[in-house]
ROZA-714569 format. One record per residue (C-alpha): x, y, z; residue in one letter. Coordinates in steps of 0.5 Angstrom, whole numbers, padded with zeros to 4 digits, always signed. Example, Ala and Ser with C-alpha at 12.3 -4.5 7.8 and 13.67 -1.06 7.14 Angstrom:
+0025-0009+0016A +0027-0002+0014S 
***
This chain:
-0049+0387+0353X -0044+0381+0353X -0039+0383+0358X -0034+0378+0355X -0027+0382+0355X -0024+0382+0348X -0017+0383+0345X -0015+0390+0345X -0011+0393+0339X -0004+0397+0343X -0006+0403+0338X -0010+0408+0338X -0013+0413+0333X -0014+0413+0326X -0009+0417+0323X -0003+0412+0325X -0007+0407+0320X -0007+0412+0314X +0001+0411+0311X +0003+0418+0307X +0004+0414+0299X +0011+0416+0299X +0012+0412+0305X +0009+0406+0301X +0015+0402+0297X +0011+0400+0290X +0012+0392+0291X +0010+0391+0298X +0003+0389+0299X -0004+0394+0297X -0006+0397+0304X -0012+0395+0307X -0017+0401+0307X -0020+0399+0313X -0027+0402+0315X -0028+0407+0319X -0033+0404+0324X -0027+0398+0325X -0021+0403+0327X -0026+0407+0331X -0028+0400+0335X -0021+0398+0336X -0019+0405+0338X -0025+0407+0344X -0026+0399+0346X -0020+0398+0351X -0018+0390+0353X -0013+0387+0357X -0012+0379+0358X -0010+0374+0353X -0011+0375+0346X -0015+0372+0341X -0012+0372+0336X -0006+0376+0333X -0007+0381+0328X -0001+0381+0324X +0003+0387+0323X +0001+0389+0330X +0008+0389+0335X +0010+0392+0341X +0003+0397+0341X +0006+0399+0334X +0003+0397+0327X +0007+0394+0321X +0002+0398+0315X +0006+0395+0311X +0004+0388+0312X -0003+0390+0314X -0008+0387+0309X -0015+0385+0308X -0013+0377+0309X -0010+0379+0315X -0016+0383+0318X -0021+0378+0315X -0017+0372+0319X -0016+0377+0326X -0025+0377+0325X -0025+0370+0324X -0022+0368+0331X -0025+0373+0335X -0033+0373+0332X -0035+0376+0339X -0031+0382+0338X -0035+0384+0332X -0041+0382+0335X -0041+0387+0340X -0039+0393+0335X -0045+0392+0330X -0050+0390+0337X -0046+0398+0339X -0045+0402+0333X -0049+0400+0328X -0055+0404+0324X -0061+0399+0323X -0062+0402+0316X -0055+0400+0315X -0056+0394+0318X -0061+0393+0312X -0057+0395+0307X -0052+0390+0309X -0058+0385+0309X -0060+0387+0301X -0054+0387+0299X -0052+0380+0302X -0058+0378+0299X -0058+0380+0292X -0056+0376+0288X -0048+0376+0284X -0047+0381+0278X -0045+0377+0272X -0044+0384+0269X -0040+0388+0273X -0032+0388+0273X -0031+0392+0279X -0027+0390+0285X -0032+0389+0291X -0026+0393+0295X -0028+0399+0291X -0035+0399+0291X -0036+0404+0297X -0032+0409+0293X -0035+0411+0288X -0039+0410+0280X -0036+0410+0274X -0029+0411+0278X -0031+0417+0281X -0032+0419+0288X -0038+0421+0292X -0040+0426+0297X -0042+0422+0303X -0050+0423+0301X -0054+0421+0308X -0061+0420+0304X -0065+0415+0310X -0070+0411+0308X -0075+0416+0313X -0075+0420+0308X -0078+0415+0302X -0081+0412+0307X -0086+0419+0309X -0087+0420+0303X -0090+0414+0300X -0095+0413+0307X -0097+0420+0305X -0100+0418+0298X -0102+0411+0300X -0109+0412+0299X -0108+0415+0293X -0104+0409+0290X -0109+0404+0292X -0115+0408+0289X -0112+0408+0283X -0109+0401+0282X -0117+0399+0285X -0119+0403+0278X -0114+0402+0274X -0112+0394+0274X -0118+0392+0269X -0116+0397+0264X -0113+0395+0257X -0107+0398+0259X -0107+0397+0267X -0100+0393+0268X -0097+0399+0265X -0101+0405+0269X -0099+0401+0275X -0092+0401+0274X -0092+0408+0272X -0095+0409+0278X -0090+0405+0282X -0084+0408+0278X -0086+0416+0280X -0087+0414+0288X -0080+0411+0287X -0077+0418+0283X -0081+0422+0289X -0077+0417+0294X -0070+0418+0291X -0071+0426+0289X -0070+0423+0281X -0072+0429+0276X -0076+0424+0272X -0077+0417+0270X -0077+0412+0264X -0081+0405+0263X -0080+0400+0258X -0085+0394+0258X -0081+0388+0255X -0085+0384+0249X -0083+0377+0250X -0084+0376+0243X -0080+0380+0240X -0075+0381+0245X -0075+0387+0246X -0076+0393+0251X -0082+0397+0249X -0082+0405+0252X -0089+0407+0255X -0090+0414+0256X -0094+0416+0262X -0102+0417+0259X -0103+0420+0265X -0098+0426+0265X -0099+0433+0262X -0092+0433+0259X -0088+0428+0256X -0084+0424+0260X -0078+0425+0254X -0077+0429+0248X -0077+0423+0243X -0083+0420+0242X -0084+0412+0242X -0080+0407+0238X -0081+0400+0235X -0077+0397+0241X -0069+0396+0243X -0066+0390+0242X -0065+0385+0248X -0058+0385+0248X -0052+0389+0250X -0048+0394+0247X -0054+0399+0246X -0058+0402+0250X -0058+0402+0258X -0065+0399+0259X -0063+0394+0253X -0057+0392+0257X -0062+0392+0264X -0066+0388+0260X -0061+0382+0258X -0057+0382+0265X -0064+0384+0269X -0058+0387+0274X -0059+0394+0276X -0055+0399+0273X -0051+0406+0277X -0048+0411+0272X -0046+0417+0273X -0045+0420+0266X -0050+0415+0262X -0046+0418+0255X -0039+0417+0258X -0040+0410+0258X -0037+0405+0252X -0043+0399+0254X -0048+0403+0252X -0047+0407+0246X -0054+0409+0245X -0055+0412+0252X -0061+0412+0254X -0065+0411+0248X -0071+0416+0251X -0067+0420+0256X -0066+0428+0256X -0058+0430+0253X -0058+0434+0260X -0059+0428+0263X -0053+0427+0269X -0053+0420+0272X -0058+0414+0271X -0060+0409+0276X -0063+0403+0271X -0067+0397+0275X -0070+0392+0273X -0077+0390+0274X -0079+0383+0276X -0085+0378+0277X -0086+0374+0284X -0084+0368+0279X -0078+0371+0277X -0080+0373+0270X -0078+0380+0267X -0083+0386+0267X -0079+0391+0264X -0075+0396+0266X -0076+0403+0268X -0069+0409+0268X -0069+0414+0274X -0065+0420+0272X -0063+0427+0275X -0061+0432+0272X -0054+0437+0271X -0056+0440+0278X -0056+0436+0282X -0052+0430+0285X -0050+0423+0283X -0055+0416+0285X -0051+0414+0291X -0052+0407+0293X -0057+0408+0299X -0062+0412+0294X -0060+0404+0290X -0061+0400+0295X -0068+0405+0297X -0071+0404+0291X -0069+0396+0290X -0073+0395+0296X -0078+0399+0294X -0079+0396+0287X -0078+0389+0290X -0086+0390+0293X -0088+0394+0287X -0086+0387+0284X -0090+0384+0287X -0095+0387+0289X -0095+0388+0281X -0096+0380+0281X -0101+0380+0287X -0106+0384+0282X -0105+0381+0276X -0107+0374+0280X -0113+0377+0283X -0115+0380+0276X -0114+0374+0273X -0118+0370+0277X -0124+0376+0276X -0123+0375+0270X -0124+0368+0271X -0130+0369+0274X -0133+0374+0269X -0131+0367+0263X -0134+0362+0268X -0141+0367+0269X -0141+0368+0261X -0140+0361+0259X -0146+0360+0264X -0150+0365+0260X -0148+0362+0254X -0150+0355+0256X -0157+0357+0259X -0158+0362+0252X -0156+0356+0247X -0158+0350+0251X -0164+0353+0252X -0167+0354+0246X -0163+0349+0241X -0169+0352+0235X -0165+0350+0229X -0157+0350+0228X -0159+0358+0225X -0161+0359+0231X -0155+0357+0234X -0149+0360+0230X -0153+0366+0231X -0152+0366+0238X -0145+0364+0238X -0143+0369+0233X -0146+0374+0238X -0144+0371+0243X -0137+0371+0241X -0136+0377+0239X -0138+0380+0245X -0133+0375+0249X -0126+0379+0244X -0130+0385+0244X -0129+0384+0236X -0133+0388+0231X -0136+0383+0225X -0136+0374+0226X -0137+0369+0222X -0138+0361+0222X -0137+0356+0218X -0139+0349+0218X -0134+0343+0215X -0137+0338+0210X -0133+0333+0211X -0136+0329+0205X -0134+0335+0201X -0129+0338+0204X -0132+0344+0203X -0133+0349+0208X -0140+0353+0208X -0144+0358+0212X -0151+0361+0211X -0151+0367+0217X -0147+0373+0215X -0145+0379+0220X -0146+0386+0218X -0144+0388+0224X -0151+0389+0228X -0154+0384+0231X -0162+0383+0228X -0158+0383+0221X -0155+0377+0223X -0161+0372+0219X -0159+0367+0214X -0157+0369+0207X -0156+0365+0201X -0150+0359+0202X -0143+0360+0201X -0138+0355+0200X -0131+0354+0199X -0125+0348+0199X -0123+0347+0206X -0116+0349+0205X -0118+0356+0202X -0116+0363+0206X -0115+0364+0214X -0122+0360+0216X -0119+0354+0211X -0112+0354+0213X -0115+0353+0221X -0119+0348+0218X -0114+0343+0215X -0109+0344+0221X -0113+0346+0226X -0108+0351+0228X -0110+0359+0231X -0109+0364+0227X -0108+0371+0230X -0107+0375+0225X -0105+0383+0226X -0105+0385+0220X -0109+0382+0215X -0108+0385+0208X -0099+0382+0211X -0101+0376+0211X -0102+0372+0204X -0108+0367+0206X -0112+0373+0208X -0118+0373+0202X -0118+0381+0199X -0124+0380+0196X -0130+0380+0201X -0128+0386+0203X -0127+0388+0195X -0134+0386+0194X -0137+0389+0201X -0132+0396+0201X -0131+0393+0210X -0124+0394+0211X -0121+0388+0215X -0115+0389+0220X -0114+0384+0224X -0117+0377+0225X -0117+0371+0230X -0119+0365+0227X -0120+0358+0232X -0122+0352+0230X -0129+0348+0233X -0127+0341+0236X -0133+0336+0238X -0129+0328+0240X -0123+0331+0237X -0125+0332+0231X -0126+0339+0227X -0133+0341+0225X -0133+0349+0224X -0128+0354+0226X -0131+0361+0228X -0127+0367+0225X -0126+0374+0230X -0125+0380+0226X -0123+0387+0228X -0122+0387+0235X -0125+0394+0238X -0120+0396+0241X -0112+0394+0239X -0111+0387+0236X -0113+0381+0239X -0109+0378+0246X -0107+0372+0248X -0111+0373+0252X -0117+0373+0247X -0114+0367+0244X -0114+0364+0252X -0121+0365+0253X -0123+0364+0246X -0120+0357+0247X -0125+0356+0254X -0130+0358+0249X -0130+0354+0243X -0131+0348+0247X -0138+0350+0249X -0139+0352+0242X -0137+0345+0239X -0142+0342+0244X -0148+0347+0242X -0147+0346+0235X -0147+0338+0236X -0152+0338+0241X -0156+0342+0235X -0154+0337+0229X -0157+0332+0234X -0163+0335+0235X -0164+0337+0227X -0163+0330+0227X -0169+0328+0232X -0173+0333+0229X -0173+0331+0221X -0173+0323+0224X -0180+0326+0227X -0182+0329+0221X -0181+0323+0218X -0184+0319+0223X -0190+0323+0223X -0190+0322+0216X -0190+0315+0215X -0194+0315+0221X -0199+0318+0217X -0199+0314+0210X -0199+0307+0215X -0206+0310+0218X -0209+0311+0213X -0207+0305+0210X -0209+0301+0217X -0215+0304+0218X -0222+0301+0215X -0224+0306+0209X -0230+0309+0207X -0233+0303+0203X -0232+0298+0209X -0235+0303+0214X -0241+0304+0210X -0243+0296+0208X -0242+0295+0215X -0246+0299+0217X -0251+0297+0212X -0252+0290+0214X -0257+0288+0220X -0255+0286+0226X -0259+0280+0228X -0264+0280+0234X -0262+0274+0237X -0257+0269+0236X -0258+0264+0242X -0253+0258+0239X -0247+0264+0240X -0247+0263+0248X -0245+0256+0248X -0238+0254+0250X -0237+0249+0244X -0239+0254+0240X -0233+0255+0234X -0232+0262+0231X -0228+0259+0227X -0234+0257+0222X -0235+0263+0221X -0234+0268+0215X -0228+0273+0216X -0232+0278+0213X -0239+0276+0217X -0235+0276+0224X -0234+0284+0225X -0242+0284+0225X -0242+0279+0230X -0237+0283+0235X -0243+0289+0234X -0247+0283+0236X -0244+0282+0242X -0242+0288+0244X -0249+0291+0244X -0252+0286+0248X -0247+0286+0254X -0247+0294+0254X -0252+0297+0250X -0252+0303+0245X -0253+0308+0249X -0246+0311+0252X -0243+0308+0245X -0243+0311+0239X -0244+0306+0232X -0240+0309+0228X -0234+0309+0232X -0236+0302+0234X -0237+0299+0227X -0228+0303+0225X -0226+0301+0231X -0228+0294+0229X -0225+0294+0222X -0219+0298+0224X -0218+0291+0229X -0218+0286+0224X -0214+0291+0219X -0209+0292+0225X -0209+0283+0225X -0203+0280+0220X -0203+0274+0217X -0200+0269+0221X -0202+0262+0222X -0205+0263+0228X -0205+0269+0233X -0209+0274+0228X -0217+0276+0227X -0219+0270+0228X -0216+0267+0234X -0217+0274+0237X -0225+0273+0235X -0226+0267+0238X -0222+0271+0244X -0227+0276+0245X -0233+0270+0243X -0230+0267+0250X -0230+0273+0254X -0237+0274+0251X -0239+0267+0253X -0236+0268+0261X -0240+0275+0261X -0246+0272+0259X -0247+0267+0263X -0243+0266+0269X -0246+0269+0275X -0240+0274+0276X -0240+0281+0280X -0235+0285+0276X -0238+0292+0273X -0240+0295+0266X -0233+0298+0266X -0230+0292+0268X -0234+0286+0263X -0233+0293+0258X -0225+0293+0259X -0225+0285+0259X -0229+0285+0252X -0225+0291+0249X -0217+0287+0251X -0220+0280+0248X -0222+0283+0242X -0215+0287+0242X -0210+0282+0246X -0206+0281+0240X -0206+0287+0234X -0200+0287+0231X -0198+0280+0233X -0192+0278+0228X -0192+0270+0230X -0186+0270+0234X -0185+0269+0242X -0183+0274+0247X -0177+0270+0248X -0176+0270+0241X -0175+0278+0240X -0170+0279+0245X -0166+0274+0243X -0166+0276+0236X -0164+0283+0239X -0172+0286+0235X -0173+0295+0236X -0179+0292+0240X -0175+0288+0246X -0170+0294+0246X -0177+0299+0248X -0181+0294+0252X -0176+0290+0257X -0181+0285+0260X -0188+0282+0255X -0185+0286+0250X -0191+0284+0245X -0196+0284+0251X -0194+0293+0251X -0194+0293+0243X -0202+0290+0244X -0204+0296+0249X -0200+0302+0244X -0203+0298+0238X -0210+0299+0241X -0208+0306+0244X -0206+0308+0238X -0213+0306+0234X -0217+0310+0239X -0214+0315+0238X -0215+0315+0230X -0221+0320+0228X -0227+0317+0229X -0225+0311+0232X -0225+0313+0239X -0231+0308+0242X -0231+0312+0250X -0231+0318+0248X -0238+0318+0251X -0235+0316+0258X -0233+0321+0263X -0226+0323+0265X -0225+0318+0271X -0229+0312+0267X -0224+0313+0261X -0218+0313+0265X -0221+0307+0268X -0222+0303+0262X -0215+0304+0260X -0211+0302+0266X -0216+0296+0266X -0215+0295+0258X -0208+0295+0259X -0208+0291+0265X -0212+0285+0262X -0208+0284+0255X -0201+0284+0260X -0203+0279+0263X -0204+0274+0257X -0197+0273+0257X -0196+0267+0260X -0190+0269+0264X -0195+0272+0269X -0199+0266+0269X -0196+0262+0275X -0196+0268+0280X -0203+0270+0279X -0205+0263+0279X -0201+0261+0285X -0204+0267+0289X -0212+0266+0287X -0211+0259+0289X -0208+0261+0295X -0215+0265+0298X -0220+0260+0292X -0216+0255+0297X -0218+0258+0304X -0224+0260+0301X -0223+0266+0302X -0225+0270+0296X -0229+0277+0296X -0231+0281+0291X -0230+0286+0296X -0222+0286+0295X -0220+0289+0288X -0214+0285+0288X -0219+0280+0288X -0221+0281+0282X -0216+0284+0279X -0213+0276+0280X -0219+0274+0278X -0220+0278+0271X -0213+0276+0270X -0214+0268+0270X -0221+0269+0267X -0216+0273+0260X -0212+0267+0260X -0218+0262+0260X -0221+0265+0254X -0213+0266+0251X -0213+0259+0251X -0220+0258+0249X -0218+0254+0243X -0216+0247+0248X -0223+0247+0250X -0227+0247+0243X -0230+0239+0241X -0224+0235+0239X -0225+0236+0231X -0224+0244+0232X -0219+0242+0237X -0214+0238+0232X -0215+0242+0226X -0213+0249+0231X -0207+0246+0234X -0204+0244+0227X -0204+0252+0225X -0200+0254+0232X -0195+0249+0231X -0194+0252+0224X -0193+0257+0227X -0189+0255+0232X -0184+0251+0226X -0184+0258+0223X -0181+0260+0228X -0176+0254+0230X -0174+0255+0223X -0173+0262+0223X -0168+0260+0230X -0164+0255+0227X -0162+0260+0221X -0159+0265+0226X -0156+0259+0229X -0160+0258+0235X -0163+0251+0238X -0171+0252+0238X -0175+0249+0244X -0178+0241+0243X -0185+0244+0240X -0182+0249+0235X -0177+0244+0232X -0180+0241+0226X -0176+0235+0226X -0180+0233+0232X -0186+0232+0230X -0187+0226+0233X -0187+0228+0239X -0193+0234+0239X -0198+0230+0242X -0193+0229+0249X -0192+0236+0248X -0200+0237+0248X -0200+0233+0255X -0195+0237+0258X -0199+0244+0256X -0205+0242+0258X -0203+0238+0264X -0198+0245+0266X -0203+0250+0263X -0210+0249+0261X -0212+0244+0266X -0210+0248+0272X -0213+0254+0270X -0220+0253+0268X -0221+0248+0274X -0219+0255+0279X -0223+0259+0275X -0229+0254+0276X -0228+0254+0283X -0229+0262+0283X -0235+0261+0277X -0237+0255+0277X -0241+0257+0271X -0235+0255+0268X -0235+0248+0268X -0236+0247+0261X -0230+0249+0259X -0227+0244+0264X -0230+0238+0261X -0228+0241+0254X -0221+0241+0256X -0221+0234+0259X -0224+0230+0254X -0218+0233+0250X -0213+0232+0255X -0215+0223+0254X -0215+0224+0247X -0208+0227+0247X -0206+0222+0251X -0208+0216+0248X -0204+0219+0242X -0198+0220+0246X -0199+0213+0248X -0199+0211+0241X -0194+0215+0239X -0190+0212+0245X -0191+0204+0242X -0190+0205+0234X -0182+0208+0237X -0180+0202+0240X 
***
């Protein structure tokens, strides 16, 4: 305790302080009526010394009553802040302590007119007994039924009317708290503004004699919960039908009713819950101001704690939301079978989302601005099954009018409100009461809207509209998604179809098949496996014959079925276009090359291997359209979007996959699982590699080890490099034939090589030297630079691992001096 002395006051007693009113002169000043624990204080606590301070009206040891006020007590306290510091650590109560701290901390009353001087006093002007109600007493009680109160928040809270139970709950801990006879709850309707009476479905009797209303007004001069609700500043009252600012009284209260304590009730945030009315009756006493302050105290953790639960329930039922949009999206996503699927699980869906009792979902025709649907709720879920299509003007009813503004309707009752169709329910006899109607966005633009009807339980919330809102985006994206694979699925439809007619007409026919077959195979055709040999003086029609030849002489019959051998080859040529060069013809003196290398160099490659060398010559350019790879990309052709790198060489490979695949066309279908597999990756293989593109790296890598001489047909990527320079040998057989043939071929790839030139500079492009028309003249330079570039060192590597080859060297260079000799020429008459 601070033993500092403090200034004595030379009086002692209370009574001295207490002026008889016949001694007071009607214009000297009010006196103060000073606090009993302050005169108390001044009359024990003795001092001697000097004073701090000088109390005015104190003389002598006397005090002047006339001239002590509370101006004069408050300035003697501001000068001598120790004293009252001392009296409150000695004096004051704890519990008092806490009112002063409530007090001080609630906020100004705009509302109340009454001097704060006289606030102690009394309520309505009227003085009360000195009621000693402590705050052990609520306190007791509230920890004596704590468990109960927890439990049933723990119950209640998800309830459709929990926030109600709740603050019944917490009101009727108050009423035992304070000795009220009973309560009123009012919950406020923030779109209305109104305050709502909610009676207590918990209680056995009514909690008022009148039944519920449609709501008081929030606003003064009515009722005191409505006076409550518009100044959210608690209200005492003694005698609520006395007072004029609340004309109606209680509204739901009982006529014995003898005083009223009215608080409001209040979120963390601030915003108003309701209101909630304690009363007690004619026999007892009035509310004091402690019993107010109690149940402020109280209220405000009921608050809360009110919040607190409505965070928490919020986030369960987040979580719920967050676990039904799973389920949504893993049901739908899923097993996206066609958009009737889809609206039919929607519907489901959504219906058990707002707990509604029918659904419907239309979809928007943006062409027609018509809304349409096809799927019908008739309120069990296997009945929900596409029935005759329906449509409307967008614009038309409840679905309408959400469809041209976008708005959400959610519509209590439905025959109130004048876009509402009556005449579905005429025709269906189903009586619809309230309707939530949302619209379905994908990219910002409105493509059905979903329509809720009849919730189960009481109209549709804002908290339907809220998670209904989450949900409609999953909507909006299934339905999409949907559409899109309705597209894939009728382009596929498509694709098979067309993929149908343009096998049939691809495909060799019956008659082809049967001549063919008829006509013999010749036994021996000795001149076939020269060098010089030109299969350009053969007959298109004869050639096919010539391939059965060849092919029966490398691999025999006995793996290889005739019939499929003899479509196979008819169904190539078909699959060859009438280009310049790179058709049937080019691709016959392809595989006569193969054939010619097979035959008679001294080689170790296996049947496989000489089988799928042979097979790529014949297929090394189906489907060739007479234009380079470079040329595709540049041109921004569907096959450079799906090949990337040798865009025509892949194109060549499904082309041959593809006829393989064709009925009775499938030549290794004798071989074994891993031969096949064999086959096909080495096919593929040897057509990718007559790109030219690849030509430089694996001519550098097979010079490298034929340089060291090094080569081992041991080492399969030896013979990988080797099958891949001996494809471009035989891809650029023509360079080696007798000149004649050799002038007359290199006319018919320069056509198409001007085509193309041509067609570049169309599109605005500048074609290469050797595709310019207008450069004719220099075709034989050009000629020089291929065979010195290309064709000279290829065939002299491939000599060099088979020297058997040879011949193909000799050819090349006696047409390289006659190209030369022409540029030559050429190169004099331009000067």
């Amino acid at each position: 305790m601070n033993n500092r002395r403090l200034p004595p006051l030379p009086f002692k007693g209370k009574r001295a302080l207490t002026p008889r009113a016949s001694q007071r002169s009607p214009s000297s000043p009010q006196p103060l009526p000073v606090p009993e624990m302050v005169i108390t204080g001044y009359s024990t606590i003795q001092g001697s010394g000097n004073h701090g301070g000088n109390l005015g009206g104190i003389n002598n040891g006397r005090i002047n009553l006339h001239d002590l006020n509370q101006d004069l007590v408050s300035e003697y306290l501001d000068h001598n802040p120790e004293f009252l510091d001392h009296y409150v650590h000695a004096r004051v109560s704890l519990d008092q302590i806490d009112r002063w701290q409530l007090r001080k901390l609630r906020p100004p009353s705009r509302y109340n007119n009454r001097p704060q001087s006289m606030e102690h006093l009394s309520v309505n002007g009227e003085n009360h007994g000195d009621n000693k109600s402590s705050l052990s007493k609520w306190k007791s009680r509230i920890q004596s039924s704590r468990g109960r109160v927890l439990q049933e928040l723990a119950r209640e809270v998800y309830q459709p009317n929990g926030k109600a139970i709740i603050l019944h709950e917490l009101a009727g801990c108050v009423c035992s708290a304070i000795n009220a006879d009973g309560y009123n709850l009012y919950i406020v309707d923030e779109n209305k503004r109104e305050v709502m009476y909610v009676p207590n479905v918990n209680s056995s009797k009514p909690m008022s004699s009148s039944g519920p209303s449609n709501g008081d007004r929030i606003c003064l001069g009515t009722t005191v919960a409505a006076h409550v609700a518009h100044t959210q500043e608690t209200v005492r009252l003694k005698d609520p039908h006395g007072d004029g600012r609340f004309p109606e009284g209680l509204g739901h209260g009982n006529i014995k009713v003898h005083s009223v304590l009215a608080l409001p009730l209040q979120d963390g945030r601030g915003s108003l819950l309701g209101v909630v009315e304690f009363y007690r009756n004619f026999k007892y006493t009035s509310f004091t101001e402690e019993e107010e302050e109690v149940s402020i105290l109280l209220l405000m953790w009921a608050d809360m704690l009110v919040d607190y639960v409505e965070v928490h329930s919020s986030m369960l039922k987040q979580r719920k939301l967050n676990e039904f949009l799973l389920t949504v999206t893993k049901s739908v996503f899923q097993d996206i079978i066609s958009m009737d699927t889809v609206i039919m699980k929607i519907m489901n869906f959504a219906k058990t989302l707002v707990h509604a009792d029918r659904a419907s979902l239309f979809m928007l025709d943006s062409r027609t601005k018509e809304l349409f649907s096809r799927i019908f709720d008739t309120g069990k879920c296997e009945e929900n099954v596409p029935q005759k299509e329906i449509r409307f003007p967008m614009g038309k009813g409840v679905a309408g009018h959400v469809a041209t503004t976008g708005e959400v309707l959610n519509i209590q009752d439905a025959y109130g409100d004048i876009r509402f169709n009556r005449d579905v329910d005429l025709q269906t006899g189903y009586r619809t009461k309230s309707i939530l109607c949302m619209p379905i966005y994908i990219r910002g633009n409105i493509i059905g809207v979903v329509q809720m009807v009849n919730k189960m339980s009481g109209p549709f919330t804002r908290a339907d509209e809220e998670a209904f809102e989450t949900f409609a985006i999953y909507c909006g994206l299934a339905l999409h998604h949907a559409k899109l694979y309705e597209k894939i699925r009728r382009s596929e439809q498509k694709y098979k179809v067309a993929l149908e007619v343009l096998s049939y007409h691809s495909q060799c026919s019956e008659e082809e098949m049967m001549s063919l077959r008829s006509s013999p195979v010749p036994h021996d055709m000795h001149a076939i496996t020269s060098y010089a040999y030109s299969p350009w003086g053969i007959d298109n029609d004869e050639k096919p014959l010539y391939v059965l030849y060849m092919f029966k002489d490398l691999f025999g019959t006995m793996r290889f079925d005739t019939d499929a051998l003899i479509r196979f080859t008819l169904t190539v040529r078909k699959n060859y276009r009438n280009v310049p060069y790179h058709n049937w013809v080019h691709a016959f003196s392809v595989a006569h090359s193969m054939y010619t290398v097979i035959k008679r160099a001294a080689h170790q490659f296996t049947p496989l291997e000489s089988l799928a060398l042979f097979v790529a010559c014949l297929c090394h350019d189906l489907d060739h359209r007479g234009k380079t790879n470079a040329f595709m990309v540049k041109s921004a052709s569907p096959l450079a979007a799906i090949y990337s790198t040798s865009t025509m060489e892949h194109h060549h490979f499904n082309q041959t996959v593809a006829i393989l695949q064709h009925e009775g066309h499938n030549i290794f279908k004798h071989l074994c699982s891993e031969e096949y597999k064999k086959v096909l990756g080495d096919i593929r293989h040897c057509i990718l590699a007559t790109d030219l593109a690849l030509f430089f790296g694996n001519r550098a890598k097979l010079k490298d080890i034929a340089d060291r001489n090094d080569f081992s047909w041991d080492i399969q990527e030896h013979r990988r490099v080797l099958r891949d320079i001996a494809m471009t040998s035989c891809d650029l057989c023509a360079m080696t034939k007798p000149w004649d043939v050799q002038a007359e071929t290199v006319k018919v790839i320069y056509e198409e090589f001007y085509a193309q030139g041509d067609e570049e500079k169309e599109q605005g492009m500048t074609p290469m030297a050797m595709m310019d028309r207008d450069k004719k003249h220099e075709l034989p330079q050009l000629e020089v630079g291929f065979i010195v570039g290309i064709c000279l060192p290829c065939y002299e590597l491939l000599a060099q691992i088979l020297p058997a080859t040879t011949p193909m060297v000799e050819g090349i260079r006696a047409n390289l001096s006659k190209w030369q000799e022409m540029a030559e020429e050429a190169k004099e008459e331009s000067k």
